[in-house]
C-alpha atoms as one frame of an Amber mdcrd trajectory, in Angstrom:
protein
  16.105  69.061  84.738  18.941  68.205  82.505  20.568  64.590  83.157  23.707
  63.349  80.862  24.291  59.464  81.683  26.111  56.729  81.067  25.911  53.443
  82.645  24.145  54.333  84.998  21.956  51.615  86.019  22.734  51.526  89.823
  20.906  54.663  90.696  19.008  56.318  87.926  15.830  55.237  89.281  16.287
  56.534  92.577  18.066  59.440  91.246  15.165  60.437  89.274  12.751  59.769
  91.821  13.780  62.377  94.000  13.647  64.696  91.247   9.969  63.502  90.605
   9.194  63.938  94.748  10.329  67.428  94.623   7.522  69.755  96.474   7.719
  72.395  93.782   4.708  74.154  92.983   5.690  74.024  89.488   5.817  71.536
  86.337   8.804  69.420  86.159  10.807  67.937  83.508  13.200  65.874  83.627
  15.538  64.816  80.380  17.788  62.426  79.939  20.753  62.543  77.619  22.005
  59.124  76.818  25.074  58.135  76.278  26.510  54.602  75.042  25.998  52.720
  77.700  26.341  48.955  78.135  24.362  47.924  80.870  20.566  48.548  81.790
  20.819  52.147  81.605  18.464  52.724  78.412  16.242  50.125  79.518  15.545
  52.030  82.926  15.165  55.205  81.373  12.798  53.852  78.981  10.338  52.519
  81.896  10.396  55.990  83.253   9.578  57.673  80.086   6.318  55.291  80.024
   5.864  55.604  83.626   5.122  59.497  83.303   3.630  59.626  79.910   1.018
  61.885  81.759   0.874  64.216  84.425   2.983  67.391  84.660   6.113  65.619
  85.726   7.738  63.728  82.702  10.578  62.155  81.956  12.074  62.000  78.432
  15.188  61.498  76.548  17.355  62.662  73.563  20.533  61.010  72.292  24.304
  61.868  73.318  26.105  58.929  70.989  29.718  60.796  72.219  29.201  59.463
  75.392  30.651  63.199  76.946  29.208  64.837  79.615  29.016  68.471  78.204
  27.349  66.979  74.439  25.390  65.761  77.047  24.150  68.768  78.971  24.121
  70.810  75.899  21.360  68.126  73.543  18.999  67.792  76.942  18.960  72.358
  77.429  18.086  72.170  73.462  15.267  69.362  74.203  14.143  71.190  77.412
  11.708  74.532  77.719  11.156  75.513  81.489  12.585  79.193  82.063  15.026
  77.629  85.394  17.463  74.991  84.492  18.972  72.384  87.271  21.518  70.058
  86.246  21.705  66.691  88.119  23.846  63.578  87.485  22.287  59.927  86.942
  23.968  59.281  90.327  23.037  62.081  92.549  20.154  62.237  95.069  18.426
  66.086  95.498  17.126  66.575  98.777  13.816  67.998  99.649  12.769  71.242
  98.921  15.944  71.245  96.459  14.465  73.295  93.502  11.749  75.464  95.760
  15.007  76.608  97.467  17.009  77.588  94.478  14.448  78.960  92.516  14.016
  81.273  95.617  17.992  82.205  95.901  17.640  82.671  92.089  15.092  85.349
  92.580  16.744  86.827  95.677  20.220  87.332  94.877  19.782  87.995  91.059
  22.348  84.951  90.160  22.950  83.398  87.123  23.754  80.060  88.438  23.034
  78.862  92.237  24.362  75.532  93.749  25.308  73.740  96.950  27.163  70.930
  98.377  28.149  67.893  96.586  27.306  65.568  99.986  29.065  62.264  99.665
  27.327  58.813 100.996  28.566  55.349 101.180  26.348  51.739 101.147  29.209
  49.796 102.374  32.594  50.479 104.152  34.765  51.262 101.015  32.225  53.849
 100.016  31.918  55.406 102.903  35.301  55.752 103.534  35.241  57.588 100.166
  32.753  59.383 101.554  34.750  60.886 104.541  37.657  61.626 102.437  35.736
  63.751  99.732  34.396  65.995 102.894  37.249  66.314 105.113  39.635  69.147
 104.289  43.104  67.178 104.065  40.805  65.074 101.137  39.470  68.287  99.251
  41.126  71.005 100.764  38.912  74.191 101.277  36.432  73.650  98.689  33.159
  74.718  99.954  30.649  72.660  97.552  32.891  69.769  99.463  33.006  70.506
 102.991  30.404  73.591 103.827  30.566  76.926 104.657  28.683  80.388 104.229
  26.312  81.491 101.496  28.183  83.888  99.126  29.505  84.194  95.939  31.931
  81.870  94.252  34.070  81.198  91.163  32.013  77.517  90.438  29.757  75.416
  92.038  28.292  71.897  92.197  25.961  70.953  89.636  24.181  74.166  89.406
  20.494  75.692  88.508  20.395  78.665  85.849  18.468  81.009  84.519  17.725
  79.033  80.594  18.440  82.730  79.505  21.713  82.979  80.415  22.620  79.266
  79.089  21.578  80.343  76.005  23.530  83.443  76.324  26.679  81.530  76.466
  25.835  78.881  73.982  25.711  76.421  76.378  28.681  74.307  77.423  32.154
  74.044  75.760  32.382  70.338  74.734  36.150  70.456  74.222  35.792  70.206
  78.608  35.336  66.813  78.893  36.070  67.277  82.081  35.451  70.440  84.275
  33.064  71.940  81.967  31.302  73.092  84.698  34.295  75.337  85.720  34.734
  76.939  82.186  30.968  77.844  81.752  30.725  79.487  85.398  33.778  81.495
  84.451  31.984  82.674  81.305  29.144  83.526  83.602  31.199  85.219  85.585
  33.223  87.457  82.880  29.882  88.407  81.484  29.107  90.452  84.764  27.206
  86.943  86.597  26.699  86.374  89.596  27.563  82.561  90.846  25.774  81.560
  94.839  26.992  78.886  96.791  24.151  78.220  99.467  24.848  75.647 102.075
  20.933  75.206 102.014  21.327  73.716  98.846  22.641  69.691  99.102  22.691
  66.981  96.630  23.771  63.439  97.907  26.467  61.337  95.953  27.133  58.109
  95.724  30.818  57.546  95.644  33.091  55.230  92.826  32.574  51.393  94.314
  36.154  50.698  93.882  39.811  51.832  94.251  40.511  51.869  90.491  37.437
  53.552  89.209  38.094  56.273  92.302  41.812  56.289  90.837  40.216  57.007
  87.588  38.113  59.620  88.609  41.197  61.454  90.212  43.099  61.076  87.609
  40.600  62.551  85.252  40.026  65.243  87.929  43.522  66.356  88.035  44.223
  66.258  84.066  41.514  68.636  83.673  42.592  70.994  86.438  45.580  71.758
  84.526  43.876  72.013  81.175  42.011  74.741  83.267  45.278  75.904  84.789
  46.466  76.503  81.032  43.563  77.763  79.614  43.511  80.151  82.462  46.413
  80.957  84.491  44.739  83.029  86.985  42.854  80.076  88.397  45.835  78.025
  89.800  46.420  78.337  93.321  47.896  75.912  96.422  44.966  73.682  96.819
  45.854  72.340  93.477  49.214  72.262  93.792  49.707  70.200  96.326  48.146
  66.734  95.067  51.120  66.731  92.136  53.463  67.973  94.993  53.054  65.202
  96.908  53.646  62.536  94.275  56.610  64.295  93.348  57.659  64.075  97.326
  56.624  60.361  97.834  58.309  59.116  94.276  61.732  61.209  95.207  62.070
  59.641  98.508  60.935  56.658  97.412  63.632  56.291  94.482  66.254  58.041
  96.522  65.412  55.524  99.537  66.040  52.401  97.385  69.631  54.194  96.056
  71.006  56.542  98.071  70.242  56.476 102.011  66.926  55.266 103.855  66.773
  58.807 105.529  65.100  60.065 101.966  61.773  57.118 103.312  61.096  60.114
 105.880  58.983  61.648 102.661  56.829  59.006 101.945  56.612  57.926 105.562
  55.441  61.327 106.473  52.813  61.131 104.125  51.859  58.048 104.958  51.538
  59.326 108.469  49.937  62.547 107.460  47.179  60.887 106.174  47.210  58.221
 108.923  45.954  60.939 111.697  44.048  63.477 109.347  41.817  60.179 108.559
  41.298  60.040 112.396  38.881  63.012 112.479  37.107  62.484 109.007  35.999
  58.625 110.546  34.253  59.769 113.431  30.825  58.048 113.782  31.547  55.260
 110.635  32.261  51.339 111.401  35.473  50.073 112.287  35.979  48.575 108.046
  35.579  52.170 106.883  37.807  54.074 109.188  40.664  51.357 108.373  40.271
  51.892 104.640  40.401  56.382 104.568  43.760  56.302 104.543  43.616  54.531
 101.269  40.698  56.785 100.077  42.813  59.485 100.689  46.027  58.355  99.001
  43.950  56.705  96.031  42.397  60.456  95.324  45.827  62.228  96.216  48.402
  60.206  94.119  45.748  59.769  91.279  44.897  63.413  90.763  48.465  64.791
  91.592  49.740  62.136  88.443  46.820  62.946  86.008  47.766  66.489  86.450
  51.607  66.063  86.203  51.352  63.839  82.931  48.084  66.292  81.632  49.440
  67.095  78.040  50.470  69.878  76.463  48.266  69.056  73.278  44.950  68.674
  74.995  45.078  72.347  76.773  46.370  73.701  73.212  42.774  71.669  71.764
  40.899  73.393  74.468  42.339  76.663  74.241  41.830  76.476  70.564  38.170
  76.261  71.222  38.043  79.153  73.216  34.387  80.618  73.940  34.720  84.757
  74.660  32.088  85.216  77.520  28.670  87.312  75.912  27.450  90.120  78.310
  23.892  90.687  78.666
């Protein structure tokens, strides 16, 4: 188990718990990359290290002084020796049976990489409003590891478990990706001649940002990445990911043209505005009254944030990443 974190304090516990509770027949281990972090994080991790001094499920750590999630990944697969690697993040939750069941779909559909669904959860209304957004389709579009759907092959997944062979194959991850790292290694994979499964069977739990600016952040980040990837690789753009920047272009015309030129041009953010409105109807099904009111935000906070991160992404940072271009290594 490979684990990059950074102030995570809030759920690395629990998140490593239900690594540790895993009914595989197997040893486990579980190590954690640390980054710089400034609250309790290194304290926590440093009770679990003691707690599992012995047994055949341990926890340990290594160093990541960068902070970035792929230096991350890449010091805890040189510290770690088991023959199946499964990435989880210090804020995830595997469910039960997590690794049994991907070591099996390793074995029976010859992958390289297997994953699942990224399933959102909130603890209070603004996270679970979150929540529904990042699993409804007008939130995430189509994107299986979001929403569901059949067992097959795919271009990435969430997460992910791999054959160690394989990571170390590739050289591990590109650490120019700060973001969607996870992306550029699964298209190595894949240019190699690997196979990469999505199984619904396959779920990991995740607790969303606790506010709307470090959700805006996240989205931001999100969508400056997806068009380093679009860059790097111009094959992998299609309309799912246009239409986040397309609708901040649409809201801040009709916006600007509103104020200046006619109130008719309002009919573009105003449609958006209702768009969202309804589609948050059917995504708040089930939740409390405070978290259906507060999806429509949810859904603009991850729309206009990753639409603007990818319209201002810069030229120079997909040149940097292009630069450090990794040719995929076939078997």
């Amino acid at each position: 188990m490979i684990m990059p974190v950074l102030n995570e304090e809030r759920y690395l516990r629990t998140s490593v718990r239900h690594i540790l509770e895993q009914d595989y027949a197997g040893e486990l281990e579980v190590v954690i990359a640390l980054g710089p972090s400034t609250d309790d994080t290194d304290r926590i991790a440093a009770e679990l290290v003691a707690e599992t001094a012995t047994g055949s499920r341990r926890v340990q750590t290594v160093p990541n002084p960068t902070g970035r999630t792929p230096a991350g990944l890449n010091a805890a697969i040189k510290a770690s020796r088991h023959p199946v690697v499964v990435r989880v993040d210090g804020h995830g939750m595997l469910s039960p049976g997590y690794i049994t069941t991907a070591v099996r779909l390793l074995h029976e559909t010859g992958a390289a990489n297997v994953g699942g669904i990224m399933h959102a959860e909130g603890e209070n209304d603004w996270e679970r409003a979150v929540a529904a957004a990042m699993t409804s389709r007008i939130g995430v579009g189509n994107a299986a590891f979001h929403t569901g759907g059949s067992a097959g092959e795919a271009e990435t997944v969430y997460l992910g478990v791999f054959r160690r062979e394989v990571l170390e194959q590739q050289g591990g991850y590109n650490e120019e990706f700060i973001r969607a790292q996870d992306w550029e290694l699964n298209y190595r994979i894949r240019s190699a001649g690997g196979r990469i499964w999505f199984s619904p069977e396959l779920l990991v739990s995740y607790r969303p940002r606790p506010s709307v600016a470090a959700l805006a952040k996240q989205y931001r980040n999100y969508g400056r990445w997806r068009h380093v990837v679009a860059r790097y690789h111009a094959g992998s753009i299609n309309l799912r990911y246009l239409a986040p920047p397309a609708a901040v272009l649409a809201v801040g015309a009709g916006l600007v043209a509103g104020a200046v030129f006619s109130p008719w041009a309002l009919v573009l953010p105003g449609g958006y505005l209702a768009a969202i409105t309804a589609g948050s109807l059917p995504a708040g099904r089930g939740l409390p009254v405070g978290a259906r009111v507060r999806i429509p935000v949810a859904l603009a906070t991850m729309h206009m944030s990753w639409g603007w991160g990818y319209l201002t992404s810069p030229r120079k940072l997909a040149r940097t990443v292009i630069a450090s271009r990794r040719e995929p290594v076939a078997g």
